[in-house]
C-alpha positions, 0 to 999 in steps of 0.5 A: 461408482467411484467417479460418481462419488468422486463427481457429487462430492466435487458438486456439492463442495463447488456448491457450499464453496460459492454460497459460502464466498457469496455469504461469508455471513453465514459462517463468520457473522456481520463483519465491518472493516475495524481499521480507517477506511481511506478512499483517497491515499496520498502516496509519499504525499503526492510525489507527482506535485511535490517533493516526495516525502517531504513535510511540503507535499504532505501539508498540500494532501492534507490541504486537499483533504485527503483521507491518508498518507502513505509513507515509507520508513528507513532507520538511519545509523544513530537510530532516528526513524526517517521517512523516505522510500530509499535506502540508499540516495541516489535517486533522491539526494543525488549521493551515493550513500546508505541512510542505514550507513549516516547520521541523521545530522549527515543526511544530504538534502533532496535534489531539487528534480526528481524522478517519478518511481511510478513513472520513470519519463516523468521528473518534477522540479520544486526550486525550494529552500534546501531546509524544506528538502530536508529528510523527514523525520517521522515523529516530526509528522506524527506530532504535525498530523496527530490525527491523520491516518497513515500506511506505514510501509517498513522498507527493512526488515531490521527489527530496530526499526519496527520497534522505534516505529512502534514506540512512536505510534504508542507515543502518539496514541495512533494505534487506531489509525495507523497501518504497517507491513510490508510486501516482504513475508519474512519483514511481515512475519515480524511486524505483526506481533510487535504490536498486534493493535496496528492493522497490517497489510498483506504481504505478497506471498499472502496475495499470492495464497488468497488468490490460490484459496479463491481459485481453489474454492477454499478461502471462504473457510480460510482465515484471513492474513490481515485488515488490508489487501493492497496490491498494485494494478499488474496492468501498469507494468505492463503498459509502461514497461519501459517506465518500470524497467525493474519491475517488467523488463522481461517478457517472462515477468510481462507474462506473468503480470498478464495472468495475475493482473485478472486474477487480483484485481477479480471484483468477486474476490474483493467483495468477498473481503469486504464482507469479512471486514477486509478492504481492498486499497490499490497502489499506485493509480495516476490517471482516471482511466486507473481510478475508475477501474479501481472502482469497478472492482471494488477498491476501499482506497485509491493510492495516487501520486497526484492527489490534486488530481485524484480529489478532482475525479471522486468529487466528479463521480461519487457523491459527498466526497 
């Protein structure tokens, strides 16, 4: 009798479980992403065509028409909100030094070479003047592209930083078209109330949570994180191990991605978002075979290191872009 009660409750919420993913209308109404929606991300500006994070690379993304620029943010010693990946240059500048430890006015300019970070056997050369290698000051690209939206990525969890970035998006009135976070919970768990009108991303431990409520059956009665879930193709780091010696150089973690890469990228769990006003944007995509994928699972937004290359194969495959 037990195990028959047990059996029919287990059926009928497995039920209510599937029409309610299939149907989140039915518990939360008609619901539309309220941020931008950006198919075509151009990442640190489109680090495989030019300097990283540099104003250069960022005019040539926009020269393409690109629907969003993804930048990273470091607060340097005198407080001057600089947009750029590392904390430390050695990889970009070629000194070993900290931006948190330097003056803006001290900051070496970027090595003409540099390495890939989504590829390590891949280094591009841009020969030009050292003022355009210059460290970019992120109101200096606020005030050039007032009207371009952005992912604002908060490399540290100094709550400083947050405050100046978040001054300078009221500043520049770029509430609505503007997206920050971080993968890190404890650096998430601070954005998000200094200014509630900014859209955010997941952090990876709220990944990890969607995907435990989805493979439970229990997220389309959850309450959901934020506006955007990006999340990387487990895959790559799979693939290329040996380009991402930081991220996949065990065969534990190699393990690990192979199980999750599935389990995140489940087009079901993608649209289930979408119909609760949550996009799905994928990072960092360089090649078509990637950006195709990206598709078939249901992804609002592609993020690339060759943005040339990423607008060539959406004007290929989806019409009007």
């Amino acid at each position: 009798m037990v195990l028959e009660v047990i059996a029919t409750l287990f059926l009928g919420f497995s039920f209510i479980s599937y029409v309610c993913r299939k149907y989140p209308q039915i518990l939360y109404g008609d619901i539309k992403a309220s941020g931008p929606v950006c198919l075509h991300i151009s990442h640190r500006g489109g680090a495989g065509e030019n300097l990283e994070n540099t104003m250069k690379a960022f005019d040539h993304a926009a020269s393409l028409g690109t629907d969003m620029f993804e930048i990273d943010c470091q607060l340097t010693k005198d407080e001057y909100v600089i947009v750029a990946h590392d904390n430390n240059l050695s990889r970009l500048c070629g000194k070993d030094i900290l931006i948190s430890d330097t003056l803006f006015t001290s900051l070496p300019p970027l090595l003409c070479t540099q390495r890939l970070d989504f590829d390590h056997r891949f280094e591009i050369t841009k020969n030009i003047p050292e003022e355009e290698r210059k460290l970019l000051l992120l109101e200096d690209l606020f005030k050039k592209y007032p009207q371009m939206p952005m992912n604002v990525d908060i490399k540290t969890d100094t709550p400083r930083l947050i405050e100046i970035v978040n001054q300078l998006v009221q500043k520049y009135q770029r509430e609505h078209i503007t997206v920050w976070g971080n993968g890190s919970g404890s650096t998430t768990k601070n954005i998000r109330p200094a200014n509630r009108k900014i859209y955010t991303l997941y952090s990876l431990p709220e990944i990890l949570k969607t995907l435990l409520w989805y493979y439970t059956g229990l997220l389309p009665f959850m309450p959901l994180y934020a506006n955007y879930y990006e999340i990387p193709m487990c895959s790559l780091f799979v693939e290329r191990a040996e380009t991402f010696p930081q991220r996949a150089g065990t065969w534990w973690l190699k393990i690990i991605l192979s199980i999750l890469d599935p389990m995140m990228t489940n087009e079901k769990i993608i649209t289930h978002l979408k119909k609760r006003g949550v996009l799905t944007y994928f990072f960092v995509l360089n090649n078509e075979h990637e950006w195709k994928r990206a598709l078939e699972c249901g992804a609002s937004g592609i993020m690339t290191d060759f943005p040339s290359d990423l607008k060539s194969f959406l004007e290929r495959n989806i019409s009007g872009h």
